[in-house]
N, C-alpha and C positions, 0 to 999 in steps of 0.2 A: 214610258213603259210602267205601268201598276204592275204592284208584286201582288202576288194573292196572301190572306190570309195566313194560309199554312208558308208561305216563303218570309213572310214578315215575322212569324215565329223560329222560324229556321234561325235568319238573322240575329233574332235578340238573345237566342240563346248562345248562339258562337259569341257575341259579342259579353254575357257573363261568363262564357267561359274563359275566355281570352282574359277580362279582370280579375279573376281567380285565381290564373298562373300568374299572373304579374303578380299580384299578393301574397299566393304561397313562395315567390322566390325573392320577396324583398323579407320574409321571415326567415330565411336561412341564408340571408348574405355575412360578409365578413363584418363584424366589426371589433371595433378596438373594446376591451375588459379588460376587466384585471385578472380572470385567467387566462386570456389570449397569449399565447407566444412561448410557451413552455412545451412545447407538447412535445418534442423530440426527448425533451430530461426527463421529463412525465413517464416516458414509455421506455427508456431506459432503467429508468427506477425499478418500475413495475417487473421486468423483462430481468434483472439481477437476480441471481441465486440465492447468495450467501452475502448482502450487503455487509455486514459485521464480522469484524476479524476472530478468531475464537476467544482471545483474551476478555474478549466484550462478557461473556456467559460466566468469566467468574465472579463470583460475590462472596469471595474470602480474599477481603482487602487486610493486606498486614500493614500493621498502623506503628509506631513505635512511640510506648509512652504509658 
């Protein structure tokens, strides 16, 4: 069976397409960094209030001396 033309184009184009998702998903796979693995503390951090006790805000330290 010969393909015609327009079917041999058909083909080559599914076939960069199909290369193209395999590329854009090996760019957003996991891998290991040195930011990797914080993210639950990350997003609690962010997600806190008032991380500082109010004692924090005073800057009238009594010194003796």
């Amino acid at each position: 069976m010969r393909l015609s033309k327009r079917s041999k184009a058909l083909v080559a184009v599914m076939m960069l397409a199909s290369l193209s998702a395999c590329a854009d998903y090996m760019n957003r796979r996991d891998s290991v960094s040195f930011g990797a693995g914080n993210a639950a503390e990350g997003n609690t951090a962010i997600h806190t209030i008032n991380p500082f006790p109010p004692a924090a805000s005073n800057t009238t330290i009594v010194v003796g001396g």
